[in-house]
C-alpha positions in Angstrom: -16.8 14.1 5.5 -13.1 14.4 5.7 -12.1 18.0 4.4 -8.3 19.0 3.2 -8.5 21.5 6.0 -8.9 18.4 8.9 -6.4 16.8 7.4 -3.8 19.2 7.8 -5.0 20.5 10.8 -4.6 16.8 12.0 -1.2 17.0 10.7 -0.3 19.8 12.8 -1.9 18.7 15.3 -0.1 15.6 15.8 3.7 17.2 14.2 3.2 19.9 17.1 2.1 16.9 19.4 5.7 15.3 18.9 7.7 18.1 19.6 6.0 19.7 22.5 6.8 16.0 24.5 10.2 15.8 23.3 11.1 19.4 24.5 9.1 18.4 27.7 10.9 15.2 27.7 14.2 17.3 27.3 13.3 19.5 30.5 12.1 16.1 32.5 15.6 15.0 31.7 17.6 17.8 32.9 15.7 18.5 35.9 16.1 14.8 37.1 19.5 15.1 36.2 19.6 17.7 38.9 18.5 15.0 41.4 15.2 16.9 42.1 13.4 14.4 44.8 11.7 11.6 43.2 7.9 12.8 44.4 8.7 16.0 41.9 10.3 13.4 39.3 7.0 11.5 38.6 5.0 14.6 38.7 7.2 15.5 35.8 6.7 12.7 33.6 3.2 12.8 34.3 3.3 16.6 33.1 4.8 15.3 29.9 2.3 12.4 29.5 -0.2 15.2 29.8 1.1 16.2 26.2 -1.6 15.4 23.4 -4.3 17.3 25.7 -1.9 20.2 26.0 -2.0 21.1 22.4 -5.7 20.1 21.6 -6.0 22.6 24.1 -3.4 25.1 22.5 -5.1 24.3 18.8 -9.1 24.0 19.9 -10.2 26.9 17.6 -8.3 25.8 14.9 -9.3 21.8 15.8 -12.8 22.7 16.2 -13.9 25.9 14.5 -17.8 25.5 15.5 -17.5 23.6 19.0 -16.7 25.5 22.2 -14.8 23.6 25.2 -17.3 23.1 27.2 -20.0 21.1 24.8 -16.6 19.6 23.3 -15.6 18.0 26.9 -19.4 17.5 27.4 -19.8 15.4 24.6 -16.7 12.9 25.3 -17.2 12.8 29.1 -21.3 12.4 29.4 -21.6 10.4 26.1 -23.0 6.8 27.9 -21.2 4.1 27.0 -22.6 0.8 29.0 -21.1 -0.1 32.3 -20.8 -3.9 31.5 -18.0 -2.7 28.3 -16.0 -1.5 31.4 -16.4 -5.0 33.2 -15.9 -6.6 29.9 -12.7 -4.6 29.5 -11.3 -5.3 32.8 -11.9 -9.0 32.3 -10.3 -9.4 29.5 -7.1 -7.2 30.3 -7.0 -9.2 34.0 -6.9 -12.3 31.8 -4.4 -10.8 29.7 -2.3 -9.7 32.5 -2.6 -12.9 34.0 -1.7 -14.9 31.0 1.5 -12.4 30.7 2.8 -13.9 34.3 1.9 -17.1 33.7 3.8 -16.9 30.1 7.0 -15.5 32.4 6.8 -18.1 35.1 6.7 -20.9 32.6 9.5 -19.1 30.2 12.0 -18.6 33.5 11.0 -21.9 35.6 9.9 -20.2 38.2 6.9 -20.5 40.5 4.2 -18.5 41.6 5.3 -17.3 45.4 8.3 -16.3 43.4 6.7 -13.4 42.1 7.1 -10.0 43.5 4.4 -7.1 43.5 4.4 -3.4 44.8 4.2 -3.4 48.2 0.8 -2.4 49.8 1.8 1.1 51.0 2.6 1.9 47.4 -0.3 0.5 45.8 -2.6 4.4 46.5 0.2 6.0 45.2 1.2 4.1 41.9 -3.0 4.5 41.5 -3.3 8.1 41.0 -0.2 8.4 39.3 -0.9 6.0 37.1 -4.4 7.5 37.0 -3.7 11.0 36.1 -1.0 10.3 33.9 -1.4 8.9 30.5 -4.8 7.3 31.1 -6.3 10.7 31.7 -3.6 13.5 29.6 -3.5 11.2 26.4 -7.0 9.8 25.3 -8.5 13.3 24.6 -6.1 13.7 21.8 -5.8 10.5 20.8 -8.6 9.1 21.1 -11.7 11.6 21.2 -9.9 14.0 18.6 -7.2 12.2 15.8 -9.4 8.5 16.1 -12.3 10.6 15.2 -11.1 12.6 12.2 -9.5 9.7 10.6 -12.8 7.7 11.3 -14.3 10.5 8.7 -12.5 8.4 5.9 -11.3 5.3 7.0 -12.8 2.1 8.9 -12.4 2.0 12.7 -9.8 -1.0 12.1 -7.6 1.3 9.4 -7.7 4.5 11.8 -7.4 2.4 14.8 -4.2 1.3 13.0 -3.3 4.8 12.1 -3.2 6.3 15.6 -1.7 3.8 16.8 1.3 4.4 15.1 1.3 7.9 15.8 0.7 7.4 19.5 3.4 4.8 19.0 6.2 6.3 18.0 5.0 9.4 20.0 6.6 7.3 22.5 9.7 6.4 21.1 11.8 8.6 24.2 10.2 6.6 26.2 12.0 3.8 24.3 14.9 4.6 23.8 15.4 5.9 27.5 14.0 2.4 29.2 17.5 1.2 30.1 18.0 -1.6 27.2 20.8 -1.2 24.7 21.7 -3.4 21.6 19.4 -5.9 20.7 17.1 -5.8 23.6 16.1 -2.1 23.2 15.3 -3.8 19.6 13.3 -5.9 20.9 11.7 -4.0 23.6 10.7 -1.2 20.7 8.8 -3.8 18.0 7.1 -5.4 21.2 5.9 -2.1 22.9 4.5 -0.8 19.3 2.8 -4.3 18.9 1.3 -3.6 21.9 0.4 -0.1 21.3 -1.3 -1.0 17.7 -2.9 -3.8 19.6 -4.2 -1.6 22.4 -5.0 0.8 20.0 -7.5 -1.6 18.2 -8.9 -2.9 21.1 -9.4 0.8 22.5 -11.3 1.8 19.5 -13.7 -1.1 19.4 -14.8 -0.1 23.0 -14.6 3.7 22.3 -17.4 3.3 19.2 -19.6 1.5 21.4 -20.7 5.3 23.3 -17.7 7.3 22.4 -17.1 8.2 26.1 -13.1 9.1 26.5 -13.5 7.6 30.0 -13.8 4.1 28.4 -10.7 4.8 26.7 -9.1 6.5 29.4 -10.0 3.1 31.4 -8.5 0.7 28.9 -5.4 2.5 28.9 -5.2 2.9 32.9 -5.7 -0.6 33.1 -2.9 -1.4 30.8 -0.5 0.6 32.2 -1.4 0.0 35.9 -0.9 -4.1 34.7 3.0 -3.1 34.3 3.5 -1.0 37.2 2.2 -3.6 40.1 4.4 -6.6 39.2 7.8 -6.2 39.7 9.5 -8.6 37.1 12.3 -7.8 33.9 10.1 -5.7 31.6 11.2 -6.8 28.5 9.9 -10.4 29.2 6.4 -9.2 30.5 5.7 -6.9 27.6 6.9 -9.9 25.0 3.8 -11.9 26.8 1.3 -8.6 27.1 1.5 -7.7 23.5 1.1 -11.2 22.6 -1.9 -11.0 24.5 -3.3 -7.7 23.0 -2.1 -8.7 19.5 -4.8 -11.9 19.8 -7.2 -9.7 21.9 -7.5 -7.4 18.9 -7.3 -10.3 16.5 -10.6 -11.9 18.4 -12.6 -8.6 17.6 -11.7 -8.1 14.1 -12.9 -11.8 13.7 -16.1 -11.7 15.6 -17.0 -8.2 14.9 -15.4 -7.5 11.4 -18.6 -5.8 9.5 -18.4 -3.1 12.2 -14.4 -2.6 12.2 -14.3 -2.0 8.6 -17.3 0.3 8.1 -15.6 3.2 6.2 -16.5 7.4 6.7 -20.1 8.3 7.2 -21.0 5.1 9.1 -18.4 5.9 12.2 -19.2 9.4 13.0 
């Protein structure tokens, strides 16, 4: 059942989950802006990326009047969602990603040696800090809090649809600092928030299957990880991943849309 009170308190939740990443955002800004070393910079984002836990943290009590910590992180951690979703998931966002470079090699005429990667003494680090960034600090609010109070009243596909555009526009610093101006920063915004929506559905339809976070926390490392090992313009690769994600997420609602569009009751 979803009450007035988890509505607002959802409200809140996600109003108080703006501004504590923009003033973290703001301090991120400065402190670069002081030409702190670069180790201390990416520890910084990831501090901001960290933000959506932050306040389900700072809210529990008022998120979760009869749950403690503990049994709350113990349900969303130990809930068992089957290993093959995980392979499934890589699959499919390795043939995404793969379909994203091919779609830029074709789209520039270039060919395949002509693609440059991280180099192999960068690949550890760019995995834990990918890892423990928004992978890990975001899906707990997201995903194993909001998707869950708006699945109380609306259909998996509606409140996949719903965070989405919260943890869209969440982003929009991100955005508007990514270096584009003019049309391309256009651009770049509607195709990062098709991606997000589209991530977002996808995420949910894997989430429902055990509601584990660390499925959703997987999806998401494995989408942002996908952008960070190819070094190519960004713009152009997210044009070809959100076209990707957009069809991934179009596939599921097809062959599984009885279970998307079961409404309250039936998704708790």
């Amino acid at each position: 059942m979803y009450t007035k009170l988890e509505r607002k308190s959802l409200t809140r939740y996600i109003i108080f989950t703006y501004l504590l990443f923009w003033v973290l955002i703001g301090v991120c800004g400065i402190l670069i802006s002081l030409d702190v070393p670069a180790l201390f910079q990416t520890i910084l984002k990831n501090v901001c990326a960290w933000t959506p836990t932050f306040v389900l943290l700072l809210m529990f009590k008022t998120l979760f009047p009869n749950t403690n910590l503990r049994d709350f992180l113990k349900k969303n951690f130990l809930s068992k969602t089957k290993p093959r979703y995980f392979i499934v998931a890589f699959i499919l966002q390795t043939a995404i990603f793969a379909g994203a470079g091919l779609g830029y090699i074709a789209l520039n005429n270039l060919t395949l040696e002509s693609i440059t990667f991280i180099s192999a003494s960068a690949l550890l680090p760019a995995l834990i800090m990918t890892a423990t960034g928004g992978a890990m600090g975001e899906e707990l609010g997201w995903r194993a809090y909001a998707l869950n109070v708006f699945q109380k009243k609306y259909s998996p596909m509606k409140s996949a649809l719903f965070v989405g555009l919260a943890w869209g526009f969440w982003h929009l610093p991100l955005m508007l600092f990514s270096g584009y101006s003019g049309l391309e920063l256009l651009y770049y915004c509607i195709f990062f928030l098709v991606a997000i929506l589209s991530l977002s559905v996808v995420i949910t339809f894997f989430y429902n299957k055990g509601r584990s976070v660390l499925i959703a926390m997987w999806i998401h490392f494995l989408f942002n990880f996908s952008i960070l090992i190819v070094i190519i313009d960004m713009l152009q690769l997210l044009i070809f991943l959100s076209a990707g994600y957009f069809l991934l997420g179009l596939l599921l609602f097809i062959t599984h849309k009885p279970e998307l569009l079961n409404t309250g009751s039936k998704n708790q």
